[in-house]
Residue frames as a rotation matrix with the C-alpha (Angstrom) as fourth column:
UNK 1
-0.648 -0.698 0.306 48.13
0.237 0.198 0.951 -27.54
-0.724 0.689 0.037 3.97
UNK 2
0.058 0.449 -0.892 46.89
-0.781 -0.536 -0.321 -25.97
-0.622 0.715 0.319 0.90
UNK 3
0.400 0.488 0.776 45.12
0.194 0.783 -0.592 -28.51
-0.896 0.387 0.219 -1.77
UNK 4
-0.884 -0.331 0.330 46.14
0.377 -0.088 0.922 -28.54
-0.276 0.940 0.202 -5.71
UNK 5
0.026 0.829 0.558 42.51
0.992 -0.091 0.088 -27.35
0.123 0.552 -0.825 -6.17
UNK 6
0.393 -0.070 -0.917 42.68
0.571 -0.763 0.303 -24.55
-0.721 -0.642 -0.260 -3.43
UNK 7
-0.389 -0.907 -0.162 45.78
0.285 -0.286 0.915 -23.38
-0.876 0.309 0.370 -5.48
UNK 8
-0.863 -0.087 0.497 44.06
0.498 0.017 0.867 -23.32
-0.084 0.996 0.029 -8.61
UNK 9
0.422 0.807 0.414 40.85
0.895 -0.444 -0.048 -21.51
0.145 0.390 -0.909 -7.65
UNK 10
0.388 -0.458 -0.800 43.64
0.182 -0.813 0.554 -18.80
-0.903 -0.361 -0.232 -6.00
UNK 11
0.965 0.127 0.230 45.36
0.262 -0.392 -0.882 -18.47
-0.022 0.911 -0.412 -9.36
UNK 12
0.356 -0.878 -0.319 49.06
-0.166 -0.395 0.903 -18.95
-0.920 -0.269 -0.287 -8.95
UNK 13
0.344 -0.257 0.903 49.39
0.747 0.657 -0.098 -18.98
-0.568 0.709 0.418 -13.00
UNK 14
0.586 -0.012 -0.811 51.21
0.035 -0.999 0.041 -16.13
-0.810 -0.052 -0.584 -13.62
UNK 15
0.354 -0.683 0.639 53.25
0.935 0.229 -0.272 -15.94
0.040 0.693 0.719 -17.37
UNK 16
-0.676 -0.537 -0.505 54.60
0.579 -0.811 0.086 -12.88
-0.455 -0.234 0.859 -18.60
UNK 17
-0.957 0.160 0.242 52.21
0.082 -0.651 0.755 -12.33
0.279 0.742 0.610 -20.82
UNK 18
0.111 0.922 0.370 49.32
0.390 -0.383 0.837 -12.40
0.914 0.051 -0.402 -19.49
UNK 19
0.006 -0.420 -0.907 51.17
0.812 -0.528 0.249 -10.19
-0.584 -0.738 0.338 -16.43
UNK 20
-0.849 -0.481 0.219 51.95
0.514 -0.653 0.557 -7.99
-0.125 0.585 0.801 -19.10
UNK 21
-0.076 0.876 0.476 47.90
0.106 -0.468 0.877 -7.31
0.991 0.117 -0.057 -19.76
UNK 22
0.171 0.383 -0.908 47.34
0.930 0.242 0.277 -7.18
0.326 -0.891 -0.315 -15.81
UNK 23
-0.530 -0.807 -0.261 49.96
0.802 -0.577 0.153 -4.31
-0.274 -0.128 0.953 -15.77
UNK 24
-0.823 0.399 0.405 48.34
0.119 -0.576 0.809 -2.39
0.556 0.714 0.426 -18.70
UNK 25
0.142 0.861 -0.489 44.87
0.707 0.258 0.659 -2.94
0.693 -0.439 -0.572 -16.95
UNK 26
0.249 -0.089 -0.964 45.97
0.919 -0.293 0.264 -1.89
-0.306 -0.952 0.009 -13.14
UNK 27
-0.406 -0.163 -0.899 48.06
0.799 -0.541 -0.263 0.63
-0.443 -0.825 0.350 -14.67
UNK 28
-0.942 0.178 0.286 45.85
0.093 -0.680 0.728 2.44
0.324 0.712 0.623 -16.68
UNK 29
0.147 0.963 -0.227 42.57
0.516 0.121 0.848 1.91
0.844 -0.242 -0.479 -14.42
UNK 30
0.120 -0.297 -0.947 44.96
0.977 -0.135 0.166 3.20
-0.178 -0.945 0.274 -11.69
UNK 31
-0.925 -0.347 -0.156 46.04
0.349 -0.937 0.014 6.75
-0.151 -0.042 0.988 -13.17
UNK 32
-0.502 0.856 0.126 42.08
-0.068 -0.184 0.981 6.92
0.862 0.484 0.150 -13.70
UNK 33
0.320 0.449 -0.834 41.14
0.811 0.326 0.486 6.11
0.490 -0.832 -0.260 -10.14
UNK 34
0.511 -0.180 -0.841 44.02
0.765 -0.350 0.540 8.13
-0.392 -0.919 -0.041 -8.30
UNK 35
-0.802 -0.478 -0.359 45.38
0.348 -0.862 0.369 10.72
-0.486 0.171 0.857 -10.67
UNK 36
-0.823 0.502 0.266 42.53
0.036 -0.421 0.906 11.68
0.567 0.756 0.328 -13.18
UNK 37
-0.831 0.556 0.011 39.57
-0.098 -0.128 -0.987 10.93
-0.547 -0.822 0.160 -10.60
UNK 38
-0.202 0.777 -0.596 37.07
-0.932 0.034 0.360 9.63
0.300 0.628 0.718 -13.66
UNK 39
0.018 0.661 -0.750 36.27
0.116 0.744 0.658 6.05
0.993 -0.099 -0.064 -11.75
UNK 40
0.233 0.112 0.966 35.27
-0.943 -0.218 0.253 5.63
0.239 -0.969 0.055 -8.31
UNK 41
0.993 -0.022 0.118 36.18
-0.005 0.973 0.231 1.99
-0.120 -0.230 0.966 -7.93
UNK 42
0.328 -0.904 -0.274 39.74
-0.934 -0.267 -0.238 1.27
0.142 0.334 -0.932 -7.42
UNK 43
0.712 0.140 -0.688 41.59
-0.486 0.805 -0.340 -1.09
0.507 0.577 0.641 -9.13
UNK 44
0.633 -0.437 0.639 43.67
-0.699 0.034 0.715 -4.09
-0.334 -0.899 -0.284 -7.68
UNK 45
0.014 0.009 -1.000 45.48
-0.701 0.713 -0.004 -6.81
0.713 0.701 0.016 -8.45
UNK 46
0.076 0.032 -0.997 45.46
0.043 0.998 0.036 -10.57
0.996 -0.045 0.074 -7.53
UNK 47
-0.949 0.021 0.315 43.63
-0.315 -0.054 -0.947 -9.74
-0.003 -0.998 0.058 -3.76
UNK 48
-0.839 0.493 -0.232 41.68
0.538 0.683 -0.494 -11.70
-0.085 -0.539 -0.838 -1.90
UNK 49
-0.338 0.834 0.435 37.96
0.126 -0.418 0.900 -11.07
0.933 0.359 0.036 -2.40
UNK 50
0.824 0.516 -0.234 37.16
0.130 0.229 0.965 -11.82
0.551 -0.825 0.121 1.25
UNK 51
-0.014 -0.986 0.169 40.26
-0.378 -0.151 -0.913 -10.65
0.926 -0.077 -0.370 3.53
UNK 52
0.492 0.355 0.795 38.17
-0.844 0.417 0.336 -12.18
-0.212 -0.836 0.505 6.89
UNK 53
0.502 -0.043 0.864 39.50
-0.334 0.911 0.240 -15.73
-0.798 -0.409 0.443 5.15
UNK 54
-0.808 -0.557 0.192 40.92
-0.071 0.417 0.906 -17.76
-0.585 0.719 -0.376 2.66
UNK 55
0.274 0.956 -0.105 38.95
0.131 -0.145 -0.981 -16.87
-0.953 0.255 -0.165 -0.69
UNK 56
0.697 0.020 0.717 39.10
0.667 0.347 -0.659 -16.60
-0.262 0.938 0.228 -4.40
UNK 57
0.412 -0.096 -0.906 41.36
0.042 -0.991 0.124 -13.78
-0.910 -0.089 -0.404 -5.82
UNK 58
0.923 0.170 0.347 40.74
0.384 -0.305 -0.872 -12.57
-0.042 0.937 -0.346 -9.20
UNK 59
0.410 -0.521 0.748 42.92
0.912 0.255 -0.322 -10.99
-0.023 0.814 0.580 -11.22
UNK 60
-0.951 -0.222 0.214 41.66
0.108 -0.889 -0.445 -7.55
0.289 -0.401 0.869 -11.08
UNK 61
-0.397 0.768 -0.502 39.15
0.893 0.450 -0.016 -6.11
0.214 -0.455 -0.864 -8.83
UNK 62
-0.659 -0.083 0.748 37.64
0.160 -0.987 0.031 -2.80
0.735 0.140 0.663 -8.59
UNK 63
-0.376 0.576 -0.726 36.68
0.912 0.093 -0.399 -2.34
-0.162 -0.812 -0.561 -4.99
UNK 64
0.080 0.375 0.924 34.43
-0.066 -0.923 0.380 0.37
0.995 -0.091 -0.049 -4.14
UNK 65
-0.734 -0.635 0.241 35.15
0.097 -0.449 -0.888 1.71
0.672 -0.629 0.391 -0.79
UNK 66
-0.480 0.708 0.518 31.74
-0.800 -0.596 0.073 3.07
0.360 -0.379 0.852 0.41
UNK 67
0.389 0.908 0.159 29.82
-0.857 0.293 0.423 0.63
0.337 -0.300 0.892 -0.04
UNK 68
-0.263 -0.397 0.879 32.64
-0.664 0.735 0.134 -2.41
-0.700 -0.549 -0.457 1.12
UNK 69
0.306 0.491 0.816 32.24
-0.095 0.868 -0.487 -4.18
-0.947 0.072 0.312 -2.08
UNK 70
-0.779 -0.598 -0.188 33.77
-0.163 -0.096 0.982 -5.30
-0.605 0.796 -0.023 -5.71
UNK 71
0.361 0.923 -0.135 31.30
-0.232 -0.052 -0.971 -4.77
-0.903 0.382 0.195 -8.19
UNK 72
0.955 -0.002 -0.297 33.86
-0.244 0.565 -0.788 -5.99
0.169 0.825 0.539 -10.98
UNK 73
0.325 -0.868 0.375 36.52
-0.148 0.345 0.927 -8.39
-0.934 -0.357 -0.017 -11.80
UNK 74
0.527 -0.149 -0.837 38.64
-0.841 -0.231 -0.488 -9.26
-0.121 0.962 -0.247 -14.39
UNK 75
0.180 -0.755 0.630 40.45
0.250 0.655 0.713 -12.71
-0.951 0.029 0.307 -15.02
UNK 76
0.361 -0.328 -0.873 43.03
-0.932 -0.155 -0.328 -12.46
-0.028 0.932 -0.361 -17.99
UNK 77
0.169 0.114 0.979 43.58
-0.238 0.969 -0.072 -15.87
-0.956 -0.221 0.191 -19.45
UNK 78
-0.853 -0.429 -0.298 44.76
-0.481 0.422 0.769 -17.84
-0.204 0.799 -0.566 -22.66
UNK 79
-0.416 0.666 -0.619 41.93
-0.896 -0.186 0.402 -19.59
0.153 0.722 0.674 -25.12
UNK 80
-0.561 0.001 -0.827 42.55
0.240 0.957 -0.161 -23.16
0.792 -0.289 -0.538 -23.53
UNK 81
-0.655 0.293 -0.696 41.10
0.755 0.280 -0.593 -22.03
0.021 -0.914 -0.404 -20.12
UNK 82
-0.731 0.640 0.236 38.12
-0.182 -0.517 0.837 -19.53
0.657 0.569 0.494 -21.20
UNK 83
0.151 0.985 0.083 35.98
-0.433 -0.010 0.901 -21.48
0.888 -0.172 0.426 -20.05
UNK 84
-0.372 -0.798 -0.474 37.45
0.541 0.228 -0.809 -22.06
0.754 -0.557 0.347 -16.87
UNK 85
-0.989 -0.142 -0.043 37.99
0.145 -0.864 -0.482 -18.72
0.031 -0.483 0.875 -15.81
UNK 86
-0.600 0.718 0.354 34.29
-0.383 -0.646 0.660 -17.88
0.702 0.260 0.663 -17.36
UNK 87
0.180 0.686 -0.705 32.60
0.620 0.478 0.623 -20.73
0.764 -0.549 -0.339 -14.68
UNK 88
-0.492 -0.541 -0.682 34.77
0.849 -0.126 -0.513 -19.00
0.191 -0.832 0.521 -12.10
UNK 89
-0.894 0.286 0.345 32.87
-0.153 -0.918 0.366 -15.93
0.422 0.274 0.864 -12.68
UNK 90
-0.372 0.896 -0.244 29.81
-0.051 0.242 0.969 -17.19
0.927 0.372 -0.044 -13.02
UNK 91
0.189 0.331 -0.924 30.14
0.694 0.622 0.364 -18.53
0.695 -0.710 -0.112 -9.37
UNK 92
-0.878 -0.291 -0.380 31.77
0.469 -0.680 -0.564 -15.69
-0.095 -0.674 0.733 -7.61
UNK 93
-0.786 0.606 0.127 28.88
-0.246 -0.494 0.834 -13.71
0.568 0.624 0.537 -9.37
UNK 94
0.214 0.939 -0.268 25.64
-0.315 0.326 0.892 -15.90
0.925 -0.107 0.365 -8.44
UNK 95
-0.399 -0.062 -0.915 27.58
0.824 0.413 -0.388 -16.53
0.402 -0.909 -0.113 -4.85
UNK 96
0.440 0.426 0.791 26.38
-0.203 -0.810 0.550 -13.03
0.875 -0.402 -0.270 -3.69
UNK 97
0.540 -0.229 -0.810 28.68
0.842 0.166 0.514 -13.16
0.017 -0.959 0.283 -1.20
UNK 98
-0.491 -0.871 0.012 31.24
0.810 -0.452 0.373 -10.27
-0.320 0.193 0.928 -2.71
UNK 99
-0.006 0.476 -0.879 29.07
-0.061 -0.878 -0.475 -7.92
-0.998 0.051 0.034 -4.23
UNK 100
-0.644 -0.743 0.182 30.07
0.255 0.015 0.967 -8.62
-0.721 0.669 0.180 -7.59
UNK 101
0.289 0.831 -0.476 27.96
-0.252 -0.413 -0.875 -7.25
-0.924 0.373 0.089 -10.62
UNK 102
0.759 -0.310 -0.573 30.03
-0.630 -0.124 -0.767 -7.28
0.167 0.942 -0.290 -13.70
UNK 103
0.271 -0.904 0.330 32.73
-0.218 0.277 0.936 -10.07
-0.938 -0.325 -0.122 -14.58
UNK 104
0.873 -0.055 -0.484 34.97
-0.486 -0.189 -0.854 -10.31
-0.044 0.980 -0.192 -17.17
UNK 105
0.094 -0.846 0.526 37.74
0.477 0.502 0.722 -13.03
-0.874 0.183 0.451 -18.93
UNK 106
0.795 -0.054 -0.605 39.99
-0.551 -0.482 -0.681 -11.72
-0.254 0.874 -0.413 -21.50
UNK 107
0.539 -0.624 0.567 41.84
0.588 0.760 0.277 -14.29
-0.603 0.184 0.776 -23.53
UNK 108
0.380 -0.573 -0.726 44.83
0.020 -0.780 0.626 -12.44
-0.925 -0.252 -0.285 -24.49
UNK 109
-0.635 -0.655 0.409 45.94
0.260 0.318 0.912 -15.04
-0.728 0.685 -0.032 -27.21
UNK 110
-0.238 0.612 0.755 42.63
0.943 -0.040 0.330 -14.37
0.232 0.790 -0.567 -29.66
UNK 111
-0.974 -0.225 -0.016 42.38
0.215 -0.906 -0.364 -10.68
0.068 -0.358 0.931 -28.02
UNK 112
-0.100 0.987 -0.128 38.25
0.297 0.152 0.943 -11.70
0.950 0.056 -0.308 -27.26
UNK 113
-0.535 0.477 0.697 36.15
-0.819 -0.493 -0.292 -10.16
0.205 -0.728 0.655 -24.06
UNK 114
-0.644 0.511 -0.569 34.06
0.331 0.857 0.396 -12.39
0.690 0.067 -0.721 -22.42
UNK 115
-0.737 0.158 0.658 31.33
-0.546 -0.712 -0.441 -10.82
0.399 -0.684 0.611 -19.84
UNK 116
-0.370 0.690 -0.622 28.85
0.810 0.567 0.147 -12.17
0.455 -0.450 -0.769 -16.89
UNK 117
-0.410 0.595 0.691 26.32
-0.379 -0.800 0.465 -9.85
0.830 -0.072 0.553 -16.03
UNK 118
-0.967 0.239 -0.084 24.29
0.207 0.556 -0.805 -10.44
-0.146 -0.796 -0.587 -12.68
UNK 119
0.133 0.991 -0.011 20.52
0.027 -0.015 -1.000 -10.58
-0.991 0.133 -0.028 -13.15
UNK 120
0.315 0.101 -0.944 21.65
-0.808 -0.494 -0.322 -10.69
-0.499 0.864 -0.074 -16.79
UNK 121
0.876 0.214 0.432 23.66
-0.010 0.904 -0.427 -13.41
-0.482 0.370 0.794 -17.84
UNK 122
-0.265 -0.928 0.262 26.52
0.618 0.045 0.785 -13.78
-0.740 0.370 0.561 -20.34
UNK 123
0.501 0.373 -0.781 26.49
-0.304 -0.769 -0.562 -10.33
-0.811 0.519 -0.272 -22.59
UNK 124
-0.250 -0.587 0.770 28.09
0.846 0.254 0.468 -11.53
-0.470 0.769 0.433 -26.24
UNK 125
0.784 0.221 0.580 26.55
0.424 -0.873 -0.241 -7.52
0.453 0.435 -0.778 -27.63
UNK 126
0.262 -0.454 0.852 30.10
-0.225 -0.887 -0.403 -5.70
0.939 -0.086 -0.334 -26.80
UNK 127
0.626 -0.070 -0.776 31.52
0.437 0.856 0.276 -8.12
0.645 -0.512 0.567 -24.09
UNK 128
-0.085 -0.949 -0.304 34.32
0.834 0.099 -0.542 -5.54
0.545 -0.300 0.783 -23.22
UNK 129
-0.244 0.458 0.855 31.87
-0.122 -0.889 0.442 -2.78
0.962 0.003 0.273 -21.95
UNK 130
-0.830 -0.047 -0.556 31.96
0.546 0.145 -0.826 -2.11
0.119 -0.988 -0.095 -18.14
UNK 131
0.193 0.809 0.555 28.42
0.353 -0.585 0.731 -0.77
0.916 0.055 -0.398 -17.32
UNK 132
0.658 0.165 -0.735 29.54
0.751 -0.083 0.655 0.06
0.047 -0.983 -0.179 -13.89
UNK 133
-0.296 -0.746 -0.597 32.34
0.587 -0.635 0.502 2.45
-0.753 -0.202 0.626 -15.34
UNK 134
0.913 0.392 -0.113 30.85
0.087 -0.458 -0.885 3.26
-0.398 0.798 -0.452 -18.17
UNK 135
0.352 -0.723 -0.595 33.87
-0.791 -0.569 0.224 2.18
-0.501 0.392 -0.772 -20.10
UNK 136
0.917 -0.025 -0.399 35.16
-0.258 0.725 -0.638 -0.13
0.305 0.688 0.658 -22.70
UNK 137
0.669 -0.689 0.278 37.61
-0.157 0.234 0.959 -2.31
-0.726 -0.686 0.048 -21.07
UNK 138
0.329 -0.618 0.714 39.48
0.861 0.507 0.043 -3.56
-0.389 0.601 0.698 -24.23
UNK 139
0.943 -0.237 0.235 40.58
-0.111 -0.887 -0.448 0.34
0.315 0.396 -0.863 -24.54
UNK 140
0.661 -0.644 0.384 43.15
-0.685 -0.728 -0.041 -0.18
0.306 -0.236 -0.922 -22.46
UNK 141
0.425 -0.807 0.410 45.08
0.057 0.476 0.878 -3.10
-0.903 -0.350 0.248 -23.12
């Protein structure tokens, strides 16, 4: 049986709006992955980080392929749970277990970036800048 925590680190809050930015996100990171071929890292949504078990599962994820590993996520999220989402990071991040490099919460309602860097920290200089794509995420919601 699945816990009330379980549930909540899986993420079964799903309005419309902040579906509505997931959408935008996937599909505009997607026609960049598989039609335009300018990122190597393709983008998912709300999948398991770890598919061997039961495991977190971000919003979006941008697996890379080669190397078997997500080097960023994305939780999208309302101003009440910021900081929430931003611990969640923090841990997926500093678990080295996933690969992760770059996370990111975007609170939809104040339209703010938030970013965790690995070996870096929280970035507050241009929060919505993916160094692994070289691209400003907040283009493209």
């Amino acid at each position: 049986m699945i816990t009330l925590e379980e549930v909540k680190a899986i993420g079964i809050n799903a309005p419309m709006e902040h579906q509505s930015v997931i959408a935008k996100l996937l599909t505009r990171l997607g026609r960049m992955y598989y039609d335009l071929k300018t990122i190597s890292l393709e983008p998912l949504p709300e999948t398991m980080l770890d598919e061997t078990k039961t495991s977190p599962v971000p919003d979006v994820m941008l697996c890379d392929h080669v190397h078997d590993t997500v080097p960023v996520i994305i939780e999208v999220t309302r101003t009440r749970t910021v900081q929430a989402d931003m611990k969640k990071i923090i841990s997926l991040i500093t678990a080295e277990e996933y690969g992760i490099v770059e996370g990111f919460v975007y609170d939809y309602k104040k339209n703010e970036w938030h970013k965790y860097k690995k070996d870096t920290g929280e970035v507050t200089t241009h929060p919505s800048f993916c160094d692994t794509l070289n691209l400003d995420l907040a283009t493209l919601v």
